[in-house]
PyMOL Python script that loads the backbone (N, CA, C, O; Angstrom):
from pymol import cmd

cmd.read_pdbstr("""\
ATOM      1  N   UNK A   1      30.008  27.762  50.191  1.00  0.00           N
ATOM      2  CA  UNK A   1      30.957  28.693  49.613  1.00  0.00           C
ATOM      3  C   UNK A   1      31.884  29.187  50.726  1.00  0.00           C
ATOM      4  O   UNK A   1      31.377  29.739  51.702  1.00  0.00           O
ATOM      5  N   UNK A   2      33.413  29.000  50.634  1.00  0.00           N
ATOM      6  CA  UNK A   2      34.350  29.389  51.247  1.00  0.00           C
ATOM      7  C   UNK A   2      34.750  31.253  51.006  1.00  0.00           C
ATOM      8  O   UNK A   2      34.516  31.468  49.816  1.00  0.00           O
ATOM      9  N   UNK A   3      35.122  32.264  51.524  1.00  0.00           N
ATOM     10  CA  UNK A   3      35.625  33.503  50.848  1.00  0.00           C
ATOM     11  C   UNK A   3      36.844  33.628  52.020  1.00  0.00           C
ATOM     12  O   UNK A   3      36.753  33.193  53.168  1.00  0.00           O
ATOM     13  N   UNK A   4      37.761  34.185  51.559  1.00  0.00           N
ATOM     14  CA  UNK A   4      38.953  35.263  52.524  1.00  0.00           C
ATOM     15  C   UNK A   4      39.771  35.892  51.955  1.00  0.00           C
ATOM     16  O   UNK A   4      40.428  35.671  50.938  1.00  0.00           O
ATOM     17  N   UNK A   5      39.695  37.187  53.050  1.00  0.00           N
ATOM     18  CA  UNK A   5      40.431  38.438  52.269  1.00  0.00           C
ATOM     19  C   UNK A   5      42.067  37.495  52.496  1.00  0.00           C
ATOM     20  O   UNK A   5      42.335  36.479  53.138  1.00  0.00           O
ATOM     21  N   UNK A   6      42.786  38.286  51.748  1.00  0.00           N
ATOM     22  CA  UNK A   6      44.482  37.975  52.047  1.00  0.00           C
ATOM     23  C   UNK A   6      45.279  39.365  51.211  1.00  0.00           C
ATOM     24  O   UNK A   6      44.884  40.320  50.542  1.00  0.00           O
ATOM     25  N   UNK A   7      46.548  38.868  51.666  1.00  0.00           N
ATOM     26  CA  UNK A   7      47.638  40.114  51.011  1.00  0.00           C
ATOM     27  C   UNK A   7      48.087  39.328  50.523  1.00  0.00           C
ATOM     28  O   UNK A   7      48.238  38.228  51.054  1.00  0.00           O
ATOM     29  N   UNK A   8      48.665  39.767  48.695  1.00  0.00           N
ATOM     30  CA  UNK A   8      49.438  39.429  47.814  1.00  0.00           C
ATOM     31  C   UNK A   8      51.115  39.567  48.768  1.00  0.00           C
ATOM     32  O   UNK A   8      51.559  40.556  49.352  1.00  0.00           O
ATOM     33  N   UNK A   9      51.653  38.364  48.638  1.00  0.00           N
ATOM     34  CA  UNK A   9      53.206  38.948  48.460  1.00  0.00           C
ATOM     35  C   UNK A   9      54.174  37.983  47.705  1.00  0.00           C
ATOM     36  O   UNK A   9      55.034  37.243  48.185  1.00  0.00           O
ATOM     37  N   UNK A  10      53.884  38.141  46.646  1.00  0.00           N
ATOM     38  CA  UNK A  10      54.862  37.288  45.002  1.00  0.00           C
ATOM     39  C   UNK A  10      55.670  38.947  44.443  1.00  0.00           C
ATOM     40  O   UNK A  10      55.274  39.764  43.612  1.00  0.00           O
ATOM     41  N   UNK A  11      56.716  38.942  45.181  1.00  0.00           N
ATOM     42  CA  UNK A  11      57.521  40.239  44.685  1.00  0.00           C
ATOM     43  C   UNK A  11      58.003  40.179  43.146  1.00  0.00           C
ATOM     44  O   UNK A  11      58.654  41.103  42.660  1.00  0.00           O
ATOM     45  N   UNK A  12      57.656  39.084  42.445  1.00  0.00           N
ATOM     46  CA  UNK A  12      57.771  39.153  40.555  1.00  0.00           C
ATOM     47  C   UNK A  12      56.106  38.726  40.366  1.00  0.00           C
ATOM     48  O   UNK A  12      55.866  37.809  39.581  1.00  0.00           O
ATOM     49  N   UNK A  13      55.435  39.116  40.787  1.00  0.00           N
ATOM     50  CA  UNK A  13      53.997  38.513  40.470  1.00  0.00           C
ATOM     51  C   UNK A  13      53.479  38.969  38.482  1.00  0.00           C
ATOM     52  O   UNK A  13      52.765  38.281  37.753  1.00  0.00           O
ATOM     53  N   UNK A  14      54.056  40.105  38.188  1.00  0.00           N
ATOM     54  CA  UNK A  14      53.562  40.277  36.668  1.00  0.00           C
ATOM     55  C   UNK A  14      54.651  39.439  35.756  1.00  0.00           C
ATOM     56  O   UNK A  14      54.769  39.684  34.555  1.00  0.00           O
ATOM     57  N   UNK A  15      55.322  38.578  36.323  1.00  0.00           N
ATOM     58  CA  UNK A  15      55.994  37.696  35.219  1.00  0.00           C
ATOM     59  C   UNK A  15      54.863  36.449  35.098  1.00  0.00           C
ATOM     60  O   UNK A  15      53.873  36.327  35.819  1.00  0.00           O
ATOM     61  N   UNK A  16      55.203  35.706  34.181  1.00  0.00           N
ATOM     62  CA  UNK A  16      54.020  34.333  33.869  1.00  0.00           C
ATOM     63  C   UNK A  16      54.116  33.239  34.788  1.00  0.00           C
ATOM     64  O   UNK A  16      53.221  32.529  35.249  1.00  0.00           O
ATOM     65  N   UNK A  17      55.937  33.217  35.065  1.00  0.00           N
ATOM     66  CA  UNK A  17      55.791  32.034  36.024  1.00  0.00           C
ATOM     67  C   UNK A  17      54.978  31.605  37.135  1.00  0.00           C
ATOM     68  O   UNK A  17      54.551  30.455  37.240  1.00  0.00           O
ATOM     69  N   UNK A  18      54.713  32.752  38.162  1.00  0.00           N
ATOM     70  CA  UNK A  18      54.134  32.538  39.032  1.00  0.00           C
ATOM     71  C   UNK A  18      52.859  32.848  38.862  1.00  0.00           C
ATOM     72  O   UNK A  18      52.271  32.808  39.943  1.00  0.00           O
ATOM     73  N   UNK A  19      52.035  33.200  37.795  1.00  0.00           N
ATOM     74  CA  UNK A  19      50.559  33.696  37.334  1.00  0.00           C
ATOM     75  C   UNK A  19      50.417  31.606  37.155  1.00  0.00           C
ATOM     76  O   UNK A  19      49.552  30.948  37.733  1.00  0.00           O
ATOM     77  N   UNK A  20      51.555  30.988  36.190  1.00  0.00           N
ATOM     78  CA  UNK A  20      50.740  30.385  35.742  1.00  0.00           C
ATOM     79  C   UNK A  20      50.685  28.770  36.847  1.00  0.00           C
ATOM     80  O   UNK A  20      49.986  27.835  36.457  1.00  0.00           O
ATOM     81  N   UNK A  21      51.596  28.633  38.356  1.00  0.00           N
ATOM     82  CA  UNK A  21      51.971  28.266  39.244  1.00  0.00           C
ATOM     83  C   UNK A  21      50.726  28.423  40.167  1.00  0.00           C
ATOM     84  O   UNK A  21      50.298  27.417  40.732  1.00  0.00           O
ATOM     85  N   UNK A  22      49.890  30.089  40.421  1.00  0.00           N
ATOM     86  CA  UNK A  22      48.811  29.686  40.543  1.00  0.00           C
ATOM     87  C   UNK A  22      47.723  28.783  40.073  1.00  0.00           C
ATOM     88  O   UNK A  22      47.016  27.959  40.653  1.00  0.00           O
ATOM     89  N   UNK A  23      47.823  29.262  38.637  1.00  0.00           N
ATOM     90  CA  UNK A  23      46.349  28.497  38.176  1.00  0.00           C
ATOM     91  C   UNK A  23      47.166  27.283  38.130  1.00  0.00           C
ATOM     92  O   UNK A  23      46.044  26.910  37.785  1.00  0.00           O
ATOM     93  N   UNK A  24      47.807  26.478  38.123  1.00  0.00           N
ATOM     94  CA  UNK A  24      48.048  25.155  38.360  1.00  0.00           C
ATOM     95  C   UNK A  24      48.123  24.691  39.816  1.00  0.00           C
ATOM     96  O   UNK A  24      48.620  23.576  39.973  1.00  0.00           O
ATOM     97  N   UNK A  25      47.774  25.255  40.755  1.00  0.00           N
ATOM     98  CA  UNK A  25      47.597  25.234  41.884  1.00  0.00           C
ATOM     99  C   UNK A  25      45.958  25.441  41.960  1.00  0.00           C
ATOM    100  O   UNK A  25      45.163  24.598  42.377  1.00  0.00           O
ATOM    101  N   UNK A  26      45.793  26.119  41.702  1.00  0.00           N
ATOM    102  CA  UNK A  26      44.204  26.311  41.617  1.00  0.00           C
ATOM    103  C   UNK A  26      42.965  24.934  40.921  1.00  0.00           C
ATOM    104  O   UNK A  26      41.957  24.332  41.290  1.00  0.00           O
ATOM    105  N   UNK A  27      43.874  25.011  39.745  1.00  0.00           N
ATOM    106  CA  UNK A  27      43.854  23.713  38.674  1.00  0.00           C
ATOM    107  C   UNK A  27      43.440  22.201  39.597  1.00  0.00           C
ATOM    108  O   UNK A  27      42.696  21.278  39.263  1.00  0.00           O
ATOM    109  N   UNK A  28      44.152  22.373  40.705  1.00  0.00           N
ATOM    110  CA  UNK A  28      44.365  20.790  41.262  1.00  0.00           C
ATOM    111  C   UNK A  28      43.004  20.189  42.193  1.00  0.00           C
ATOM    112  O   UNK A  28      42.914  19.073  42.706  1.00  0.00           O
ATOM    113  N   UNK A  29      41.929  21.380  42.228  1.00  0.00           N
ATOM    114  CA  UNK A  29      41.058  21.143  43.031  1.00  0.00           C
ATOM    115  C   UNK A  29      39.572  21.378  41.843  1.00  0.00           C
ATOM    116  O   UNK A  29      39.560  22.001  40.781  1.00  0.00           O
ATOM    117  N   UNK A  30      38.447  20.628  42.518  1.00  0.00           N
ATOM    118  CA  UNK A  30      37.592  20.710  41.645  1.00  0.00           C
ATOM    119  C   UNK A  30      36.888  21.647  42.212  1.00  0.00           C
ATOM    120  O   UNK A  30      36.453  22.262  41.238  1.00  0.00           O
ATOM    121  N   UNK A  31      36.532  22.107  43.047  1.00  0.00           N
ATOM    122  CA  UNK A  31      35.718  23.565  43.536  1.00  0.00           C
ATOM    123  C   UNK A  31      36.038  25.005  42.105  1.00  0.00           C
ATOM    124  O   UNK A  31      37.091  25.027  41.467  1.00  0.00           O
ATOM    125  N   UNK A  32      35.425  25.561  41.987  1.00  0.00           N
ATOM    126  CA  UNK A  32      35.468  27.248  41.283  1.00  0.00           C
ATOM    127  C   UNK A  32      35.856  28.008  42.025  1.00  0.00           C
ATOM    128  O   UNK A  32      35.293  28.403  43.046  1.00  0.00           O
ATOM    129  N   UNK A  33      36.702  28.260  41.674  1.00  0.00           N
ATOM    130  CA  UNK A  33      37.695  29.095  42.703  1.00  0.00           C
ATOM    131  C   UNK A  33      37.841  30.718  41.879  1.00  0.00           C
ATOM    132  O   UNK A  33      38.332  30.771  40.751  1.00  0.00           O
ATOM    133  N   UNK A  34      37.524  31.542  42.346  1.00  0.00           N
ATOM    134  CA  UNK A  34      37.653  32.848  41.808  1.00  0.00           C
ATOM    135  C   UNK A  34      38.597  34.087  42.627  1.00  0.00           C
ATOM    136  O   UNK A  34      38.072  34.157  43.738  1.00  0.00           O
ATOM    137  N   UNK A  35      39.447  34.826  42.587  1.00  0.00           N
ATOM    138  CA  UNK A  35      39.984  35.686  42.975  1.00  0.00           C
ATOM    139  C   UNK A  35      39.092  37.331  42.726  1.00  0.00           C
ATOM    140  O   UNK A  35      38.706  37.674  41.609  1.00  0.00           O
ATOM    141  N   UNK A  36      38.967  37.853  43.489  1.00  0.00           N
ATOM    142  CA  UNK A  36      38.084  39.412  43.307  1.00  0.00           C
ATOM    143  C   UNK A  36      39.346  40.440  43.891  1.00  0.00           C
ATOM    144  O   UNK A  36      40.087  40.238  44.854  1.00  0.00           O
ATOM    145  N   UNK A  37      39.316  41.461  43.072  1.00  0.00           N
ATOM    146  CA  UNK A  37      40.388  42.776  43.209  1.00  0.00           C
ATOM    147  C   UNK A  37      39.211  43.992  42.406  1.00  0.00           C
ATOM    148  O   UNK A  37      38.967  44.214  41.220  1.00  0.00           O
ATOM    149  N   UNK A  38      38.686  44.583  43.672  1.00  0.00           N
ATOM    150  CA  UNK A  38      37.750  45.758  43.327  1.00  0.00           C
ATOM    151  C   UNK A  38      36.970  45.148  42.508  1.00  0.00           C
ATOM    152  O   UNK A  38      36.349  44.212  43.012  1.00  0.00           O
ATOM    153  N   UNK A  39      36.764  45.381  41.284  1.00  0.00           N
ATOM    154  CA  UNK A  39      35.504  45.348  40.701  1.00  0.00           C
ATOM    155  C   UNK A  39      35.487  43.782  39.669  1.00  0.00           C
ATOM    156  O   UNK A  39      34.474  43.305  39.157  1.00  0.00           O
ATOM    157  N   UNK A  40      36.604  43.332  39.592  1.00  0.00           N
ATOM    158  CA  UNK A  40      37.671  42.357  38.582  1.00  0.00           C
ATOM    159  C   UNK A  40      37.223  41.106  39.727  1.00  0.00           C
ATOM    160  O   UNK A  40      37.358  41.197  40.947  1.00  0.00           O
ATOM    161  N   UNK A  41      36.694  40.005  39.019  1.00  0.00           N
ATOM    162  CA  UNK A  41      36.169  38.766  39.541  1.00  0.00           C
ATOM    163  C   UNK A  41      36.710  37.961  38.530  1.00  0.00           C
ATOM    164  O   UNK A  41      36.594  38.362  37.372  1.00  0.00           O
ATOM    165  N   UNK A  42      37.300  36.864  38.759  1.00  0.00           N
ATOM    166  CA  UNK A  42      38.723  36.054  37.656  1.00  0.00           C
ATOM    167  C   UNK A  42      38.405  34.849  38.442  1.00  0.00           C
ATOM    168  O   UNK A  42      38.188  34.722  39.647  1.00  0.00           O
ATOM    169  N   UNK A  43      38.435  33.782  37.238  1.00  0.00           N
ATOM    170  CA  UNK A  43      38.422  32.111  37.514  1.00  0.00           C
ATOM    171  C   UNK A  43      39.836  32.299  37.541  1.00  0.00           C
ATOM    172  O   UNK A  43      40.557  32.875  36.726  1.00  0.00           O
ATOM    173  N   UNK A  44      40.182  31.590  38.852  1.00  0.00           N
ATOM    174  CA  UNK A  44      41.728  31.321  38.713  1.00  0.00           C
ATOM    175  C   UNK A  44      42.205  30.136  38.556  1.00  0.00           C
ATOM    176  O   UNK A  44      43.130  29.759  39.277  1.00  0.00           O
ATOM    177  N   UNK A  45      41.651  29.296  37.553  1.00  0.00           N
ATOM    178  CA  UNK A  45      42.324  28.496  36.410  1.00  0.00           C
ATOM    179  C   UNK A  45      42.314  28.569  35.211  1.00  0.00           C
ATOM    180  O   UNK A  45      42.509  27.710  34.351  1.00  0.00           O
ATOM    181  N   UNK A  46      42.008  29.946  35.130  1.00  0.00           N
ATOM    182  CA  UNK A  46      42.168  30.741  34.300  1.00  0.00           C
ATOM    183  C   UNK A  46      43.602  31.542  33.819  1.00  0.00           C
ATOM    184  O   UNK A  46      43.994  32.519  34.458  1.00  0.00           O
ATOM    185  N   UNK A  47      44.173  31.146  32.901  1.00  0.00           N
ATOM    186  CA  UNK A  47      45.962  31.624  32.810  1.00  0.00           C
ATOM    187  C   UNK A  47      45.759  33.145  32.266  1.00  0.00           C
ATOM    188  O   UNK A  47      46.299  34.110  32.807  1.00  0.00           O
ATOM    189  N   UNK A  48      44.751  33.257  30.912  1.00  0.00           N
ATOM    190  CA  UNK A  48      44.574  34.667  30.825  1.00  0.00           C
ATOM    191  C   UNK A  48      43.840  35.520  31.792  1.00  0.00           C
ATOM    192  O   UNK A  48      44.317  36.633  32.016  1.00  0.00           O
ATOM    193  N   UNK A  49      42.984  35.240  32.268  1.00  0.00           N
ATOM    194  CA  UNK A  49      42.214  35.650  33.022  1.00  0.00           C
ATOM    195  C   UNK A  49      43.006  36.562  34.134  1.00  0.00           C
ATOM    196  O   UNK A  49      42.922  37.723  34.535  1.00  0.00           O
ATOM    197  N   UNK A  50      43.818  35.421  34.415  1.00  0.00           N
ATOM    198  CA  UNK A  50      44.616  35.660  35.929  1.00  0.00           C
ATOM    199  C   UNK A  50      46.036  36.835  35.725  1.00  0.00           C
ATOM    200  O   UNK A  50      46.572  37.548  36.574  1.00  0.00           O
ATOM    201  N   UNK A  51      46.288  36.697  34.496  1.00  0.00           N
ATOM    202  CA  UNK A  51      47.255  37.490  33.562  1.00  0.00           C
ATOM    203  C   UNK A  51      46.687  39.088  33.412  1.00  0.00           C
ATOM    204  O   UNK A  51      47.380  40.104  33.371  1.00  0.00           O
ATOM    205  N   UNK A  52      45.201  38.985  33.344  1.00  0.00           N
ATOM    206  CA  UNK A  52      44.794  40.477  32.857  1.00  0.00           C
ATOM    207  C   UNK A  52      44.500  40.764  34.722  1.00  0.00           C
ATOM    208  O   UNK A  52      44.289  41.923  35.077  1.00  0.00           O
ATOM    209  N   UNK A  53      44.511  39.930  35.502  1.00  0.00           N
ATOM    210  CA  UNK A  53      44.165  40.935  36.770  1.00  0.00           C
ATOM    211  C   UNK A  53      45.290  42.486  37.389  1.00  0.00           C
ATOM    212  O   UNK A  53      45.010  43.441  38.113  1.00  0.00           O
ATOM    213  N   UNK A  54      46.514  42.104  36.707  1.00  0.00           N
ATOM    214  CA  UNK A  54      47.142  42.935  37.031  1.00  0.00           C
ATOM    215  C   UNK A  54      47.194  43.409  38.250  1.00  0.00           C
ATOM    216  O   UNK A  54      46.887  44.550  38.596  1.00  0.00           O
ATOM    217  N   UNK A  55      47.704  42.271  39.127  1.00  0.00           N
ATOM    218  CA  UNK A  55      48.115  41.991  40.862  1.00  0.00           C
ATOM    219  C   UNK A  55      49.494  43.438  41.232  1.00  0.00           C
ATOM    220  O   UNK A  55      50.300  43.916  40.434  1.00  0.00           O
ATOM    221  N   UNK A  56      49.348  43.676  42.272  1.00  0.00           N
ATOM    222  CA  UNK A  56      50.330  44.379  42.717  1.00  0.00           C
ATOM    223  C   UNK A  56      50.692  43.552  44.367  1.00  0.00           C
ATOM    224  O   UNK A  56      50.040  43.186  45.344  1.00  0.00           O
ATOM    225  N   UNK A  57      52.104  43.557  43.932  1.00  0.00           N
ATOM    226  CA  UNK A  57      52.358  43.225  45.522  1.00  0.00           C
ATOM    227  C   UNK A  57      51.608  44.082  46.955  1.00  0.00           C
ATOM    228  O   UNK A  57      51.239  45.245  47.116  1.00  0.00           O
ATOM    229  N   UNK A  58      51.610  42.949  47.782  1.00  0.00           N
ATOM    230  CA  UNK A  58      50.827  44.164  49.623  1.00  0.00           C
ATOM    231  C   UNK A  58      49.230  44.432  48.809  1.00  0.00           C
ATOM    232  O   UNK A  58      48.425  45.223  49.300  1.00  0.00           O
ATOM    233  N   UNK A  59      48.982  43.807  47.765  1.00  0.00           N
ATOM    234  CA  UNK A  59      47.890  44.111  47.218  1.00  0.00           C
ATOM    235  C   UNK A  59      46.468  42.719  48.380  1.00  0.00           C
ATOM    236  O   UNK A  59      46.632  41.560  48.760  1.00  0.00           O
ATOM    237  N   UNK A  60      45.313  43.654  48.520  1.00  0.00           N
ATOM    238  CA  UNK A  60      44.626  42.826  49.043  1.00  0.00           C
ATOM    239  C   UNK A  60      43.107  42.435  48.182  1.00  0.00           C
ATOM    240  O   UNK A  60      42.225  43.134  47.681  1.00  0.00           O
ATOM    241  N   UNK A  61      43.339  40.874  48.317  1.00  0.00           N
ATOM    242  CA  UNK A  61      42.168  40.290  47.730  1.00  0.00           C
ATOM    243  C   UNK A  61      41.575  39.866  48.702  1.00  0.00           C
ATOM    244  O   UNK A  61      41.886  39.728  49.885  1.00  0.00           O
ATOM    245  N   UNK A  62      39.653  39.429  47.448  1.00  0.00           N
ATOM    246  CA  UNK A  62      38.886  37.899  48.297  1.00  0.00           C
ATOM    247  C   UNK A  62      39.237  36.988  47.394  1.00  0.00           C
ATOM    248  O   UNK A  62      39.450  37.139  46.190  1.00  0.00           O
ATOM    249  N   UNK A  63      39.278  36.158  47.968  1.00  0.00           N
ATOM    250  CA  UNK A  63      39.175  34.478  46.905  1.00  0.00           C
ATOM    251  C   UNK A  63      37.930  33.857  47.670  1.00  0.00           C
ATOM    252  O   UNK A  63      37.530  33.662  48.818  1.00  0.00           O
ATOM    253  N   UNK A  64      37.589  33.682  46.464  1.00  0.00           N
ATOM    254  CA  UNK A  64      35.965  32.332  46.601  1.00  0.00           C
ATOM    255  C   UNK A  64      36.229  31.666  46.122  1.00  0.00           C
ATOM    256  O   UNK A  64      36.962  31.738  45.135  1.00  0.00           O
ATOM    257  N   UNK A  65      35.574  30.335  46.773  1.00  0.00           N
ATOM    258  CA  UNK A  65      35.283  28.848  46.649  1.00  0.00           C
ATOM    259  C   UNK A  65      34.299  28.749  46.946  1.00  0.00           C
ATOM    260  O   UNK A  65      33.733  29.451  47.784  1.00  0.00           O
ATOM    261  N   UNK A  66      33.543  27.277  45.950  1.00  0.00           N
ATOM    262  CA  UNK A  66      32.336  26.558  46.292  1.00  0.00           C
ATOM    263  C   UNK A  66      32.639  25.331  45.886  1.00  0.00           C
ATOM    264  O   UNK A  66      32.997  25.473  44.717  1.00  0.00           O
ATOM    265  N   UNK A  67      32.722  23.892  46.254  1.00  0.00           N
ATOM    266  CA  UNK A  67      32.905  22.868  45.464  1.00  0.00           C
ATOM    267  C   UNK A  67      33.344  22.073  46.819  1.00  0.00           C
ATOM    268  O   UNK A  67      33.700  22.556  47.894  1.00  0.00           O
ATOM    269  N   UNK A  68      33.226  20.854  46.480  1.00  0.00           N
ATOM    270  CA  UNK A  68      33.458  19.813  47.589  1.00  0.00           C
ATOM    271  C   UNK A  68      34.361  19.798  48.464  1.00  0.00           C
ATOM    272  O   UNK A  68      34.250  19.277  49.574  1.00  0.00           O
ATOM    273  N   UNK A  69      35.710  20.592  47.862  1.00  0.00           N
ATOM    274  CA  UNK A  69      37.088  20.547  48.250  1.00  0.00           C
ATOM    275  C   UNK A  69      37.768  22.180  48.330  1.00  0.00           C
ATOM    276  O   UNK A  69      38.960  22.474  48.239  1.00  0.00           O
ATOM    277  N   UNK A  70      36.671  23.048  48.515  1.00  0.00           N
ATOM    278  CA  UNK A  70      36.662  24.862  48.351  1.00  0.00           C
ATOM    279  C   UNK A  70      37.664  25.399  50.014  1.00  0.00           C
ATOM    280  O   UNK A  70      38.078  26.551  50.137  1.00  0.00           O
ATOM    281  N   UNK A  71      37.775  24.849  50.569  1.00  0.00           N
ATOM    282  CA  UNK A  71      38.305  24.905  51.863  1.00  0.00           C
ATOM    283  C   UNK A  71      39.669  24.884  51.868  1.00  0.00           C
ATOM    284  O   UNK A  71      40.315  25.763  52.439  1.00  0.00           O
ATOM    285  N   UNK A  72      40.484  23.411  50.938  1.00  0.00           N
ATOM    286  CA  UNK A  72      41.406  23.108  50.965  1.00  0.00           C
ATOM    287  C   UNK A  72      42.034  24.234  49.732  1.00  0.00           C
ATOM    288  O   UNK A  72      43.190  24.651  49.806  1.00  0.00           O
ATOM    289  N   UNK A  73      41.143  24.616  48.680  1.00  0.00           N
ATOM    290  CA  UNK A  73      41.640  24.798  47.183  1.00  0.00           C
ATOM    291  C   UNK A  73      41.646  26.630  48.162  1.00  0.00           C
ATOM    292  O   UNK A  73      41.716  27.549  47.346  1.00  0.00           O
ATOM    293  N   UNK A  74      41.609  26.918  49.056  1.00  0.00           N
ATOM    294  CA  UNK A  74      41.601  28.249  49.182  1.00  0.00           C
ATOM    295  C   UNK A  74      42.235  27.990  50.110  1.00  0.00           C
ATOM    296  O   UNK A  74      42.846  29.058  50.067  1.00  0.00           O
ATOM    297  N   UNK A  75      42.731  27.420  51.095  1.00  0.00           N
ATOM    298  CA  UNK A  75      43.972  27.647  52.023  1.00  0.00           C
ATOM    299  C   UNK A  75      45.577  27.153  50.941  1.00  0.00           C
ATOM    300  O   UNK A  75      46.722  27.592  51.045  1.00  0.00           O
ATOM    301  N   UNK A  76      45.138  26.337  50.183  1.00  0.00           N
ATOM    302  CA  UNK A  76      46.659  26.202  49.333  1.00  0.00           C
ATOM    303  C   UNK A  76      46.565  27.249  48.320  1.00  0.00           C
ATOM    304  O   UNK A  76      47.752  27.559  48.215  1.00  0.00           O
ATOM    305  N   UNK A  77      45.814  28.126  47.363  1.00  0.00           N
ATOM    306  CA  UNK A  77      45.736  29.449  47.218  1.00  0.00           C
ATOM    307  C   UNK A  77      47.067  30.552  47.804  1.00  0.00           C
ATOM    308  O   UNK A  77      48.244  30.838  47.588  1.00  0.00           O
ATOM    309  N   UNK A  78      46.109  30.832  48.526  1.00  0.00           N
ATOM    310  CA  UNK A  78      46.319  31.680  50.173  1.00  0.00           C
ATOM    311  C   UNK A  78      47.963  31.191  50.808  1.00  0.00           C
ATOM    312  O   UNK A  78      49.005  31.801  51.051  1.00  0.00           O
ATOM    313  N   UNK A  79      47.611  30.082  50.883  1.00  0.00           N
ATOM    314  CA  UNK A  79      49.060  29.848  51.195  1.00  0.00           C
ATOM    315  C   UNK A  79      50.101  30.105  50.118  1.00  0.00           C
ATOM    316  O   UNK A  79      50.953  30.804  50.666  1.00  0.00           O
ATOM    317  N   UNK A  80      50.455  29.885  48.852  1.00  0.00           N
ATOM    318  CA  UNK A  80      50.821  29.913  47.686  1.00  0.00           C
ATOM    319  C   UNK A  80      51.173  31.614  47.020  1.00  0.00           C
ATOM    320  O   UNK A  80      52.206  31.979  46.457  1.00  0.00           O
ATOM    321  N   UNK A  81      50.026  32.366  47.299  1.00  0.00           N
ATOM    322  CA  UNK A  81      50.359  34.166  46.747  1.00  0.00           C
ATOM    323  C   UNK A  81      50.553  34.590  48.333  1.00  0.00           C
ATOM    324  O   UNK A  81      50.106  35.707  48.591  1.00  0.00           O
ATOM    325  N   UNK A  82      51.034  34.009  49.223  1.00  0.00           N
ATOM    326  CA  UNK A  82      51.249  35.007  50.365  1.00  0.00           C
ATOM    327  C   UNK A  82      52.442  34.308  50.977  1.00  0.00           C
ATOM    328  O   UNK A  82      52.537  34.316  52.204  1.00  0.00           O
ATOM    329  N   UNK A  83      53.655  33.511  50.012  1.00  0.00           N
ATOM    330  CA  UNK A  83      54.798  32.911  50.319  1.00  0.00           C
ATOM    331  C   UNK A  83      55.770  32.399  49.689  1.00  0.00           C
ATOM    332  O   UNK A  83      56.776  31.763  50.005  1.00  0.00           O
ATOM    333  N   UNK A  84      55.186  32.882  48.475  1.00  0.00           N
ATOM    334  CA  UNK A  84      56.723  32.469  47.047  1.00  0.00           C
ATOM    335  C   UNK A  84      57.261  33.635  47.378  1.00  0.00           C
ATOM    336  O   UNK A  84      56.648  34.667  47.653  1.00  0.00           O
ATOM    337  N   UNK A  85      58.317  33.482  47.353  1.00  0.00           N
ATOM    338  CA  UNK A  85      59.809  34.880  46.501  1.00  0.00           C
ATOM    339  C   UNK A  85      60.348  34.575  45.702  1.00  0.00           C
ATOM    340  O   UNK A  85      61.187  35.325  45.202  1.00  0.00           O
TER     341      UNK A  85
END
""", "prot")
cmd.dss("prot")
cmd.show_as("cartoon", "prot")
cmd.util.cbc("prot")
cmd.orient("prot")
């Protein structure tokens, strides 16, 4: 199992486009990939799921991985909510 904290910075993050840009990013790896914000633990290939987390920008998460490919599916993550505008 992979985990790391990071800072949100998607300055339109409550529109769909980029909710659903994650989970198709997320989507591309076979590991379970989950995002945690306080108490809120979300599959993020999950479109509703990821929709009800209700992200705030400068906002800080963990993301977990476990799966063959949990390394890669959490640095393109990570890379991905900490570099769209």
């Amino acid at each position: 199992m992979t985990t790391a904290k990071f800072t949100v910075s998607l300055p339109n993050y409550v529109e769909a486009r980029p909710v659903a840009e994650i989970v198709q990013t997320a989507s591309q790896y076979e590991s379970t990939i989950y995002l945690i914000s306080g108490t809120k633990k979300i599959n993020a290939k999950s479109i509703m799921g990821m929709m009800s987390l209700g992200l705030h920008n400068n906002e800080e998460l963990c993301i977990e991985a476990d799966g063959s490919d949990e390394q890669q599916a959490v640095d393109a993550v990570i890379r991905y909510m900490s570099t769209v505008a």
